[in-house]
N, C-alpha and C positions, 0 to 999 in steps of 0.2 A: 596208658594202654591197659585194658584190662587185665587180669589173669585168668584163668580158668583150665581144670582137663579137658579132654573131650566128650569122657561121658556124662562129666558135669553140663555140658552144653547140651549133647542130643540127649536128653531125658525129656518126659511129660514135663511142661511147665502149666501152672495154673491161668486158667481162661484169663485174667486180668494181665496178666506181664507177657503171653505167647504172643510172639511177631511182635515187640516192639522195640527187640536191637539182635544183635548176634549172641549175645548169651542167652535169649528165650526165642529159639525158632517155633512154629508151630510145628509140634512130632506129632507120628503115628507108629507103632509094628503091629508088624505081621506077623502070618505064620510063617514058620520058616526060619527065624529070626531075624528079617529082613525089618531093618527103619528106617523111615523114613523123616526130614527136615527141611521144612521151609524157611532158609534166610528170606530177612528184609532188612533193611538201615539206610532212612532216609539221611544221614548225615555221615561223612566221610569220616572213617574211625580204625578199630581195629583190637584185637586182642593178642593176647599172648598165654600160649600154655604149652599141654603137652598132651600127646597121642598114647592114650594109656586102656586103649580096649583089649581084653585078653586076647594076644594071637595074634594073625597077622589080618586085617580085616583091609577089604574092596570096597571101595568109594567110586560110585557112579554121579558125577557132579555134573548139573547145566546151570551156567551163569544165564539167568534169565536176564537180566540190566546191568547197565553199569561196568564195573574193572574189579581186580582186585590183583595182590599180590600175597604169595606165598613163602615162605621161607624156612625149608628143614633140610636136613642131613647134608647142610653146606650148600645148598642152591636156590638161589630166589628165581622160581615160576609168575609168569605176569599169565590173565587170563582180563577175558571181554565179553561181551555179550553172543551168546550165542557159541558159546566156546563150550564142547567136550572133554570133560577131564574122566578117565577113568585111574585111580592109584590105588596100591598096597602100601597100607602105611602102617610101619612097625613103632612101637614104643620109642619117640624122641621128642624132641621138643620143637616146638615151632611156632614162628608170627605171621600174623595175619591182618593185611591192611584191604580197606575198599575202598573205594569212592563213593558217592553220593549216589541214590538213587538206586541203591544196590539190593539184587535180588537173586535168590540164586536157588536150585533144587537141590539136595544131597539123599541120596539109598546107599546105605551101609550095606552089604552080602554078605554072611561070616561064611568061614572056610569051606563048612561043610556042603553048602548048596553048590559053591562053584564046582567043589567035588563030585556032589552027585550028578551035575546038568552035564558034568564031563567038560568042562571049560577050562584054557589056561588062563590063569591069571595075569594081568598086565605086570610089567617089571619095571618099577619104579610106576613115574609117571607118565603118562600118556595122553595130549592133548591134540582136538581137532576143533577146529572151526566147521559149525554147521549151519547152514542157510538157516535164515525164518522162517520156511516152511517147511524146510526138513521134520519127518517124522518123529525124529527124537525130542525135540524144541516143541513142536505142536502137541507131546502127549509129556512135557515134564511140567507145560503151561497149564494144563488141566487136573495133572495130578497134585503142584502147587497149588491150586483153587481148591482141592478137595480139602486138602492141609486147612485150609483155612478158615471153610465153613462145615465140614463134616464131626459134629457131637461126638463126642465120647468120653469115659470116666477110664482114670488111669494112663492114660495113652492110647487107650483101643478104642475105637467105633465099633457101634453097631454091626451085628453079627452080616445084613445085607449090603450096608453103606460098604462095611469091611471087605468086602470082596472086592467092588468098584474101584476102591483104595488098591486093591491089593490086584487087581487084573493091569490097572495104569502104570503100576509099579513096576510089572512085573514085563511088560509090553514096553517101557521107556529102556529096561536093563537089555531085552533082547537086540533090539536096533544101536544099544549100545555098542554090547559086544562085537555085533556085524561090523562096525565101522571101526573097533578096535585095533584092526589089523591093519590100519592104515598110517601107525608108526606116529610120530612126533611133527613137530611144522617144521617148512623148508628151513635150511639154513640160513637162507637170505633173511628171514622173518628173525633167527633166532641173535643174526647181527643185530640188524635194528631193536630188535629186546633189551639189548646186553648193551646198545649204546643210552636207550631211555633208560635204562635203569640208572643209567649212572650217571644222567641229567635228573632222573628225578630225585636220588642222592644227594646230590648237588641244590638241587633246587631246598632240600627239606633240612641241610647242614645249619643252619641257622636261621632266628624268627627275628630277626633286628633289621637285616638288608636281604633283601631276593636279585639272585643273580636274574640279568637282563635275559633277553629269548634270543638274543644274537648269541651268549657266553653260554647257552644252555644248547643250543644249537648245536655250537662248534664241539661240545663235549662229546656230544650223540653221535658226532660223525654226518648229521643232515645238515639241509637246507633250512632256510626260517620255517618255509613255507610248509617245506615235508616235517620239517618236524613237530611243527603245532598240529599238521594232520592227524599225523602217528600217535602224537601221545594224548589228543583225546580219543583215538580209537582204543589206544592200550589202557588207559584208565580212567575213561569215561569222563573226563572236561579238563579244562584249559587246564594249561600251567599254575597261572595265578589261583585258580578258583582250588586246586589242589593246595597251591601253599598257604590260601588263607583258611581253608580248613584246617589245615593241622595246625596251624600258627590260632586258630582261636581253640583248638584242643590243650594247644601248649599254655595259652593264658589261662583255661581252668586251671593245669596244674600249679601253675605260678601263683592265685588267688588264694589259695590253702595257706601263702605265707607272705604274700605283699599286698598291701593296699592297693586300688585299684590305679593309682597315680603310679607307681612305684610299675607296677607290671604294663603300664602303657609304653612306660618309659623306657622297660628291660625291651618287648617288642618292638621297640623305635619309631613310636607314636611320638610327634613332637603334639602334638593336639589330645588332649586325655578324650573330649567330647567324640574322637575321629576315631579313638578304638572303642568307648563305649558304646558305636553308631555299627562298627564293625561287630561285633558282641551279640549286640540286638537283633541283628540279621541271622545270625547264625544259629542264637540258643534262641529266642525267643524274651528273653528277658537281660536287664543289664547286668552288668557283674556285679555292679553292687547289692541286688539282689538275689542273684544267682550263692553269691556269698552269704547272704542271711539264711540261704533256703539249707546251705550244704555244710556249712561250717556251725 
């Protein structure tokens, strides 16, 4: 898992590396102090670091694809497409996992704006599920797009574009707040969180044997049925397809220090050809290549 701060993460990155994992989103600011970041990660992964912006800084977040999972000041938050997070997050530390196909908008607001617009701050976190054509989703989908093709040097656009940026920005945080006040998901949701989390625990305790969807079932507290539902709605695809991501993330790390026989073997590949084939699907290349490129 990577490391990184966070202001290492939202800073300008250069045209060639922006948007192509969670340590180069494509950023913008504004006036105001307000930034803005485009995640994307087509492949299920994750980082680890810490929240070290001076102050206590407001994150207005839409998961535009995909899941992800959070976890600072002692609680793991799961989040989905189309999900509203607004938080205060003070200086700690924190991990962060997604799924495949992961997309998502983030506006930073430092203290001072919320100050002047005369708005409370959310306490802690605060999350809502918002339709696909809710107003928020439909202008954080546009303002992502500007992220991505709107020019600029430094981080800034063009003094014109720069508005556009900064009218979308500023239009996606107002419909934010509105909906603000509609508190956290029901309890019934926050059961079923707290029972996938700890299937999906479960599922990611080891890369050698994957517990069965009957044994992952019975942890969650569901059904087969309901619970294959749920946890591709909570993190964007199957069971399996989650654990062979991480499980061919865990064979990079294994690759740094075992031959590629040896690390089939650690993952419980009786077939070396059977995880080099799993390998290829995922990174694009075999590991025994992946190894000549990295090592």
């Amino acid at each position: 898992m990577a490391k990184a701060s966070s202001t290492q993460v939202h800073q300008p990155h250069p045209h060639h590396v922006a948007g192509t994992s969670l340590l180069y989103p494509h950023s913008r600011a504004f006036p105001g102090g307000v930034h803005t970041s485009g995640f994307v990660a087509a492949r299920a992964g994750g980082i680890r670091g810490y929240f070290d912006e001076p102050g206590s800084m407001t994150r207005c977040t839409v998961i535009l694809s995909g899941a992800c999972s959070m976890h600072a000041g002692g609680r793991t938050h799961h989040f989905q497409t189309c999900d509203l997070i607004l938080a205060r997050t003070a200086p700690q530390a924190f991990t962060f996992e997604n799924s495949a196909e992961f997309s998502a908008l983030e506006i930073h607001i430092p203290p001072g704006l919320i100050e002047q617009m005369h708005i409370d701050p959310p306490s802690g976190i605060v999350a809502r599920n918002m339709g696909r054509r809710d107003p928020v989703v439909h202008n954080a989908r546009q303002l992502f797009s500007y992220l991505h093709t709107a020019p600029g040097k430094g981080g800034y656009a063009p003094h014109a574009q720069a508005l556009v940026g900064y009218g979308l920005a500023m239009t996606v945080l107002g419909h934010a707040f509105m909906h603000g006040s509609a508190g956290t998901v029901p309890q019934v949701a926050e059961k079923n969180r707290t029972g996938l989390e700890a299937a999906r625990q479960a599922l990611l305790e080891r890369f050698d044997r994957a517990p069965t969807i009957s044994q992952l079932a019975a942890i969650s507290g569901l059904s087969q049925t309901r619970f294959k539902e749920l946890f591709r709605e909570r993190f964007g695809c199957a069971p399996y397809a989650l654990y062979q991501a991480h499980r061919m993330e865990h064979a990079c790390r294994l690759l740094r220090d075992r031959n590629v026989t040896e690390t089939a073997m650690d993952l419980g590949y009786s077939n070396v050809s059977h995880f080099s084939a799993a390998f290829q699907r995922q990174f694009g290349c075999s590991p025994g290549k992946w190894q000549r490129l990295m090592l």
